[in-house]
C-alpha positions as CSV (number, residue, x, y, z in Angstrom):
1,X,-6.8,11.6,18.2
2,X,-6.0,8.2,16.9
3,X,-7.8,4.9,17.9
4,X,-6.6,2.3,19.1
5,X,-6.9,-1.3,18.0
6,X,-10.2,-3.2,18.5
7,X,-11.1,-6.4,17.6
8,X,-12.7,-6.6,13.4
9,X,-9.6,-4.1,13.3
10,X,-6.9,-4.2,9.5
11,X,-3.5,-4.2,11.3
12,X,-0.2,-3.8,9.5
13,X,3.0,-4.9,12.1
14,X,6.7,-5.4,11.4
15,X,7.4,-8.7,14.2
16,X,10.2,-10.5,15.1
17,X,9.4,-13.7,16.4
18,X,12.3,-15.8,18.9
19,X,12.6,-18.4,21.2
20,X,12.8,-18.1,24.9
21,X,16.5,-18.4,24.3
22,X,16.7,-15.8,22.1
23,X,16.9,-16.9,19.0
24,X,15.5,-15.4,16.0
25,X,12.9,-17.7,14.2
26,X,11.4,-14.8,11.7
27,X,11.2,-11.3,11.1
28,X,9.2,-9.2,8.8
29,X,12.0,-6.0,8.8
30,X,13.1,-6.6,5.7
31,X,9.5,-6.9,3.5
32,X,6.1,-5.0,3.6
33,X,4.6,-4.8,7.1
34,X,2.4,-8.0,7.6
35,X,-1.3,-7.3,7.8
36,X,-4.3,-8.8,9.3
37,X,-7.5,-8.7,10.8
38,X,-7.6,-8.4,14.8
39,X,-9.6,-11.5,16.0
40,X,-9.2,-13.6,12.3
41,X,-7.9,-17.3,12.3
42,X,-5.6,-15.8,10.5
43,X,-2.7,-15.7,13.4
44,X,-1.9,-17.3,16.6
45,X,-4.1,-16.3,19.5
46,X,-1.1,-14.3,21.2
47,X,-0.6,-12.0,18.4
48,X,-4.7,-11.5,17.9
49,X,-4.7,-10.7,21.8
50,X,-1.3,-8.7,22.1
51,X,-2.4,-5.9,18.8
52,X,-5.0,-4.4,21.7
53,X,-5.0,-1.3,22.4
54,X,-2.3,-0.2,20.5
55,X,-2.4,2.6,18.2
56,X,0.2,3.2,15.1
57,X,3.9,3.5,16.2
58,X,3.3,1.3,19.3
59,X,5.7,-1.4,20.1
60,X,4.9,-4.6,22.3
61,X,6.8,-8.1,23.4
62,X,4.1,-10.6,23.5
63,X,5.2,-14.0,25.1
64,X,3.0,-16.7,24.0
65,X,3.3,-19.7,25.6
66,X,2.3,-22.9,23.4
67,X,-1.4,-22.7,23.9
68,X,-1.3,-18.9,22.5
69,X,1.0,-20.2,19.6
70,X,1.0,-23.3,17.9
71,X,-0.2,-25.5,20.1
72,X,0.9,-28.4,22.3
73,X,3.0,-31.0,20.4
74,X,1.1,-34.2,20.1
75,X,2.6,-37.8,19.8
76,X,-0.6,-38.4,18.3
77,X,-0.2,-36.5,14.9
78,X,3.1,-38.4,14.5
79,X,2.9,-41.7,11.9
80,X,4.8,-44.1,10.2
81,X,3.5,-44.5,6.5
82,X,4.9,-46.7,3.7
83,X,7.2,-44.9,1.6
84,X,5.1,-45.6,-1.5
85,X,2.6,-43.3,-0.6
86,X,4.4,-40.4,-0.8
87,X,6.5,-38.4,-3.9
88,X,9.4,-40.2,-5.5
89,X,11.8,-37.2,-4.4
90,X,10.8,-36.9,-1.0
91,X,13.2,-35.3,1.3
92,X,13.4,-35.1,4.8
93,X,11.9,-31.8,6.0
94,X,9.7,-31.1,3.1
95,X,6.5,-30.3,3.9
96,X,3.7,-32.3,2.1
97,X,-0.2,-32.1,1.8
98,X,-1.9,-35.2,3.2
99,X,-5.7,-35.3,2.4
100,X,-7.8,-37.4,4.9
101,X,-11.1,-38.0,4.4
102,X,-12.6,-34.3,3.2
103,X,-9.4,-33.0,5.4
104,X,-6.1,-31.0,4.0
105,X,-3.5,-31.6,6.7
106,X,-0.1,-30.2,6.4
107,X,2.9,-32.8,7.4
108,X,6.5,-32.3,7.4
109,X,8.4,-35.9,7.0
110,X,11.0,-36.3,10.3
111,X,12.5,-39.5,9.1
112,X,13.0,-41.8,5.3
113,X,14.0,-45.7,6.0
114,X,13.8,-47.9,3.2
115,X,10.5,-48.6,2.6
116,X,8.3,-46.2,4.9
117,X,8.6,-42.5,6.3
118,X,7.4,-40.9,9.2
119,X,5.7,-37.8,9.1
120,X,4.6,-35.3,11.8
121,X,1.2,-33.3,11.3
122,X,2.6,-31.4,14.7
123,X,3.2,-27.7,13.3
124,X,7.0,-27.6,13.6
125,X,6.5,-24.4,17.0
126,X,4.2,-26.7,18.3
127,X,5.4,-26.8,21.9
128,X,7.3,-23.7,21.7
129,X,6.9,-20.5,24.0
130,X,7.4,-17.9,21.6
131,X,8.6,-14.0,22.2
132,X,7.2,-11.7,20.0
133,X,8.2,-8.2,19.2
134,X,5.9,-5.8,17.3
135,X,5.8,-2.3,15.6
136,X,2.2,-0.8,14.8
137,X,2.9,0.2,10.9
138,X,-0.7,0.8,10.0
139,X,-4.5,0.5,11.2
140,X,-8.2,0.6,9.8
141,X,-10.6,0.3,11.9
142,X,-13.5,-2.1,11.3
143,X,-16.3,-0.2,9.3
């Protein structure tokens, strides 16, 4: 008999990942399975939660509303910097490294002007509900 998923769990899941309306923000179907550990920091609350109980072949839809996802988007993590401060090449979209204090933070610049930028440290599903599909593709248990 085959166990099911517990957390300290290796998983390996194919996912497709949409919007509530249905469109298709990413899908593992066409590379190696994607693996992780059931509980890790590695993934989104929702997907930690939604492997339970599953066992190898098992499919599930997860919805995970924004506080199982990415988070809420904050106006908070949104700010205007001078243009100087950032690459010579920078384009809007590009996601950018900004160190503050002993702190990585990802950004992604939203708008260029002339002479300053602004840049969101929101993670760019922040605010999203998210539907998740998974396949069970492999599973060791914790030792």
């Amino acid at each position: 008999m085959t166990a099911s998923i517990e957390h300290g769990d290796r998983v390996r899941i194919h996912y497709t990942s949409r919007s509530l309306e249905g469109s298709v923000i990413e899908t593992s179907d066409q590379r190696e399975p994607f693996e992780f550990q059931v509980g890790s920091i590695e993934v989104i609350t929702a997907l930690n939660e939604g492997v339970l109980g599953l066992k190898v072949g098992d499919t599930r839809a997860i919805t995970a509303p924004p506080e199982r996802a990415f988070g809420r988007h904050s106006a908070d993590l949104i700010q205007t910097v001078p243009l100087s401060v950032l690459p010579e090449d920078v384009q809007v979209s590009d996601q950018l490294t900004a160190v503050i204090g002993n702190q990585r933070l990802d950004v992604w610049v939203q708008k260029l002007a002339k002479k300053e930028a602004v840049v969101d440290a929101n993670h760019p599903l922040s605010g999203e509900t998210l539907v998740i599909d998974i396949r069970v593709m492999g599973h060791e248990p914790a030792t």
